[in-house]
Every structure is written in structure tokens, then in C-alpha cells.
C-alpha positions as CSV (number, residue, x, y, z in Angstrom):
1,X,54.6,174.2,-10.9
2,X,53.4,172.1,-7.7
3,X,55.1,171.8,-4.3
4,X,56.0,168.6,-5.2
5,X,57.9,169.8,-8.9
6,X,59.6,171.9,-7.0
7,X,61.1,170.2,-4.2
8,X,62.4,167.9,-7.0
9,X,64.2,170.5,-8.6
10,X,66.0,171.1,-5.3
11,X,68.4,168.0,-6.2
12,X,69.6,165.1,-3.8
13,X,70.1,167.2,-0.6
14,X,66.1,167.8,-0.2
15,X,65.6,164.1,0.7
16,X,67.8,164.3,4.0
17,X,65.8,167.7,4.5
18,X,62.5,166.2,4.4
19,X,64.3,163.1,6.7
20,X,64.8,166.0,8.8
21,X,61.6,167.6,8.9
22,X,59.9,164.1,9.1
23,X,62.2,163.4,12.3
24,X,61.9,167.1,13.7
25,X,57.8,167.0,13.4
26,X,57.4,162.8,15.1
27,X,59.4,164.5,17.7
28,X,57.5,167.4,18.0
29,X,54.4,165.8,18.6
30,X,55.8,163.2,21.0
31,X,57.5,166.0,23.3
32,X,54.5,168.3,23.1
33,X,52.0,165.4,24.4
34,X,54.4,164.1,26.8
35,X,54.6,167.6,28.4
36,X,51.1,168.1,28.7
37,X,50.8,164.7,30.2
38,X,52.9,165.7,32.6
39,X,51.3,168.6,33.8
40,X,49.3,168.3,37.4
41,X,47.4,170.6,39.7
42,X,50.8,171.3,42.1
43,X,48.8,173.0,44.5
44,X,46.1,170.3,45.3
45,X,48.5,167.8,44.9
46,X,50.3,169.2,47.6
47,X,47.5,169.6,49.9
48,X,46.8,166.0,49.6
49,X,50.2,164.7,49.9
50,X,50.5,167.0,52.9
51,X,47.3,165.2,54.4
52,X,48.6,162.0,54.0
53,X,52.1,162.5,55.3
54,X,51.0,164.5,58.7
55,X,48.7,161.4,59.1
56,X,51.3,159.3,58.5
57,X,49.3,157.3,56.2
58,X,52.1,156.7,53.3
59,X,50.7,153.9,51.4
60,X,47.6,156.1,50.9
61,X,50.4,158.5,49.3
62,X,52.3,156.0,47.3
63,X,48.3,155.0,46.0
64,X,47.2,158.7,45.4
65,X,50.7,159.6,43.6
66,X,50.3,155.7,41.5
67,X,46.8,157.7,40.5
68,X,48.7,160.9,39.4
69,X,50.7,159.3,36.7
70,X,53.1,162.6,36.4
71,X,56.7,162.7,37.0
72,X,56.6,164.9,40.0
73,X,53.6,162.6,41.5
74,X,56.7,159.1,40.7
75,X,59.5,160.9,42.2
76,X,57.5,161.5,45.5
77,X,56.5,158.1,45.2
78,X,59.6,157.2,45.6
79,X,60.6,159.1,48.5
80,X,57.8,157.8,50.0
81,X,59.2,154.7,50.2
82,X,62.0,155.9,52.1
83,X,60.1,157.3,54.9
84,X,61.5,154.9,57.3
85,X,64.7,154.8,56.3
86,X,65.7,158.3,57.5
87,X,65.6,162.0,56.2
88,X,68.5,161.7,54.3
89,X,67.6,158.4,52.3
90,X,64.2,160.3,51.5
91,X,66.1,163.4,49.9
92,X,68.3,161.4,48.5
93,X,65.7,159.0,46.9
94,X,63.9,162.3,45.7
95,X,66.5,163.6,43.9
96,X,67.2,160.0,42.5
97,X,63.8,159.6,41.3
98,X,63.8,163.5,40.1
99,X,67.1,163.4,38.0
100,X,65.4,160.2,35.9
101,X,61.9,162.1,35.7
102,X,64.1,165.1,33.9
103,X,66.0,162.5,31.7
104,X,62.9,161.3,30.5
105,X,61.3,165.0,30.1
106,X,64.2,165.6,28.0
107,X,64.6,162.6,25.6
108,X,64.3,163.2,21.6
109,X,65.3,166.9,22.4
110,X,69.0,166.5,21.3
111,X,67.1,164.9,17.6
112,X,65.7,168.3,17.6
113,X,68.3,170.2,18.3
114,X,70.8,168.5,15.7
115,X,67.7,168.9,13.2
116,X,67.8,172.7,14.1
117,X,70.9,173.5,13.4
118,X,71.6,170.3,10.0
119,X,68.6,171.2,8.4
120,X,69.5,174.9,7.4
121,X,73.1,173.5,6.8
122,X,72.1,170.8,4.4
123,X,70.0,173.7,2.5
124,X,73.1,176.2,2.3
125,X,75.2,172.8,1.2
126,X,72.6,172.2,-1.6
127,X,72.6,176.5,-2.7
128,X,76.6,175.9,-2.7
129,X,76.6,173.0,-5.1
130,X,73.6,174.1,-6.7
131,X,76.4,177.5,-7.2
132,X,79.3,175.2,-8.3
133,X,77.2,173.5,-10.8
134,X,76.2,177.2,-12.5
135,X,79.3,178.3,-12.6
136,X,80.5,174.8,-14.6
137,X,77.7,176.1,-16.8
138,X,79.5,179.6,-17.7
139,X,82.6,177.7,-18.5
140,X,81.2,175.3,-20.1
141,X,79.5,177.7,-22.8
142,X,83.3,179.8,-22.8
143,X,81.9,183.1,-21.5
144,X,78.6,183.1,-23.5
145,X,76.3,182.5,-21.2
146,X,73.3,184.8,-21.0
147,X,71.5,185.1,-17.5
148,X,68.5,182.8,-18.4
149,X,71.0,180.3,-18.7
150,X,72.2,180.7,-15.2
151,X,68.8,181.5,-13.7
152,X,67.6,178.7,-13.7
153,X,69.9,176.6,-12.0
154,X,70.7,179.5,-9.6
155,X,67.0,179.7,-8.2
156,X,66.8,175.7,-7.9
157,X,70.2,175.9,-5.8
158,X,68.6,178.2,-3.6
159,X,65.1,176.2,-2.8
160,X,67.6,173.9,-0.9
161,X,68.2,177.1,1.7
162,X,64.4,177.5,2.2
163,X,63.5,174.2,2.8
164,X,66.3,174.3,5.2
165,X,65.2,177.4,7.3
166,X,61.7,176.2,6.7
167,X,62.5,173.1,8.7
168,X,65.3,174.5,11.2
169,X,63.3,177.1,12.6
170,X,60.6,175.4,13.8
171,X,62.4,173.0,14.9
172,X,64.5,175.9,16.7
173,X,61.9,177.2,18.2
174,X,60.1,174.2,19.6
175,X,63.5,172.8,21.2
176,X,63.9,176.4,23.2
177,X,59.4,176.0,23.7
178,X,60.0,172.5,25.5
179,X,63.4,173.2,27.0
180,X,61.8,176.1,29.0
181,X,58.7,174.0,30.0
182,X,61.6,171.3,31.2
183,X,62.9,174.0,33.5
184,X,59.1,175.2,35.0
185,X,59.2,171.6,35.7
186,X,62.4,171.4,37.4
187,X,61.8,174.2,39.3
188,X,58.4,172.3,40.6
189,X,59.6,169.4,41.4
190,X,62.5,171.2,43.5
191,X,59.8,172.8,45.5
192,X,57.9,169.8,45.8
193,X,60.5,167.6,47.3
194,X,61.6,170.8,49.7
195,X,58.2,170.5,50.8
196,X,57.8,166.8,51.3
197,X,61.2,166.6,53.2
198,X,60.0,169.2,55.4
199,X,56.6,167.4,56.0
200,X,58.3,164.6,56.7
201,X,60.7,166.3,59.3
202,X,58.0,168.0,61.4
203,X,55.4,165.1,61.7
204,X,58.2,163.1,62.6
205,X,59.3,165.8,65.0
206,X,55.7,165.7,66.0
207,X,55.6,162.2,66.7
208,X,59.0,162.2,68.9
209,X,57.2,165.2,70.8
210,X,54.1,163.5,71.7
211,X,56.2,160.3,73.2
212,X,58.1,162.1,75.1
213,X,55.0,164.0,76.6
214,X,53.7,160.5,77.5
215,X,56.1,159.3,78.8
216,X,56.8,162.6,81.2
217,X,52.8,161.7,82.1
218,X,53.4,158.2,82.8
């Protein structure tokens, strides 16, 4: 008996399994290249962004974090574009920019999540019918029944509980993979805007320090 037989003899519930595990693996893949797209070199990328802002060059920011193409590398961007607006509106444009960056980190993990925790119940739903169904069985033959009678349709009720686990645990496990990554991620882009703000804040500071020398000069 194939793989194939056998997920026949599991009965209707092991089509919304395989739905499930269909579902579970697009988004698997999707998430799992998305993250690693996301990934950048924080400390070079700092040291550049750093350059640019104490030279108070921001469009060649806004073009170097265009290049990046990662979500900390967009929500600087659009900070950036605050500069002249004030402190505030930069942090404030930051965390704007870094709240949508985490929604978009986090989309297709609630599918997962829901597959996680259907998937295993769709299998002990199928084991329960699959039970009911045996039991018709005994009464059916009035108490004569012997156990290769039953087997049967016992072991086919319970190949809905292992496709279910089969599919829920990975999917289990790759939700709590991903949802970790999403919180290295938030914890980098909290740094990152600290550090830009501050940047910002002391060349500023800078520039407000060197007019004031000129004009004590003048």
C-alpha cells in the first residue's frame, strides 16, 4: 500500500489536511525568503548612514538606503525625509515607517498559526468519526464482532491524527522560527532608529555650535 492508498483510506477530512499542508508549506517558503531578503549588514550600514548624516548629505542617504532594499534601510528612509522638519517628526516618521516594516514582516504568519493548531484538530476530528463509525460496526453485527473487523477501520481513523501532527508541527515550529527572527528584527530596527535620531541631534547640535562661533568671530 502506497502513500497515496493510504491517505485515501483516511476519509473526507484528509483533503482539508492536505489544504492545510499545501497552505502551511506556500507560506513557509514565502516567509522564509522574505526574512532572508530582509537581512542586511547592520553594522556597515550604520557606518555609512552615519557618514552621510554628520555630512549632512541626506539625499546621498535616502539613495544609499533606496540601494538597500531592507526594511530597516525604508524606515530610515523615511526619517530621512523628515530631517528638516524637526527631531520629533523624524522619530515619529521612524516609528511610522518601522510599525508598517513589522506588519509586512509578519503577514501570512496568523495562516500558519491557524494551520498549527486546525491541522492536528481536523486529524483527531477524523480518529473520532473514524471511532463512531467502528463502533456502528459492533452494533451493527449485535455483539459478534471479532477484532479484525474493527481493525481495520480503527487504524484508518487514526491516519487522520498523523497527517494532522505531521502537518501541525512543522507548521508549529516554523511560526515560533519566524516569529523569533521578527523580534531580532525589531530589536534592530529599534537600535537603528535610536542611533539615527541621535546622529541627527548632534550634527545638528554641531551645526548650531559652529554659527554661533562665527558669529562670536565676526
Amino acid at each position: 500500500m502506497n502513500l497515496f492508498e493510504i491517505f485515501l483510506k483516511g476519509g473526507v477530512l484528509m483533503w482539508p489536511i492536505l489544504l492545510c499542508s499545501v497552505v502551511g508549506l506556500a507560506v513557509i517558503i514565502e516567509r522564509f525568503w522574505a526574512l532572508r531578503l530582509a537581512k542586511i549588514n547592520l553594522p556597515a550600514f550604520m557606518v555609512r548612514i552615519r557618514g552621510y548624516i554628520k555630512n549632512r548629505d541626506m539625499s546621498g542617504a535616502a539613495s544609499f538606503c533606496m540601494q538597500e532594499k531592507s526594511p530597516i534601510a525604508h524606515m530610515v528612509r523615511k526619517g530621512l525625509k523628515k530631517f528638516g522638519m524637526g527631531h520629533e517628526r523624524v522619530k515619529e516618521a521612524i516609528e511610522n515607517a518601522g510599525r508598517q516594516e513589522i506588519t509586512k514582516l509578519e503577514k501570512g504568519l496568523s495562516v500558519l498559526a491557524t494551520i498549527a493548531g486546525v491541522a492536528p484538530l481536523l486529524g483527531f476530528l477524523g480518529t473520532v468519526t473514524g471511532m463512531i463509525q467502528a463502533f456502528m460496526t459492533i452494533e451493527d453485527l449485535a455483539g459478534t464482532a471479532n477484532p479484525s473487523d474493527l481493525a481495520g477501520g480503527i487504524w484508518e481513523a487514526l491516519i487522520t491524527t498523523a497527517f494532522g501532527l505531521i502537518v501541525g508541527i512543522p507548521a508549529l515550529a516554523f511560526y515560533n522560527y519566524f516569529l523569533s527572527g521578527i523580534k531580532s528584527f525589531v530589536s534592530d530596527m529599534e537600535t537603528v532608529a535610536n542611533d539615527v535620531v541621535d546622529t541627527m541631534q548632534d550634527t545638528t547640535k554641531e551645526a548650531v555650535d559652529l554659527d554661533d562661533e562665527v558669529e562670536i568671530d565676526i
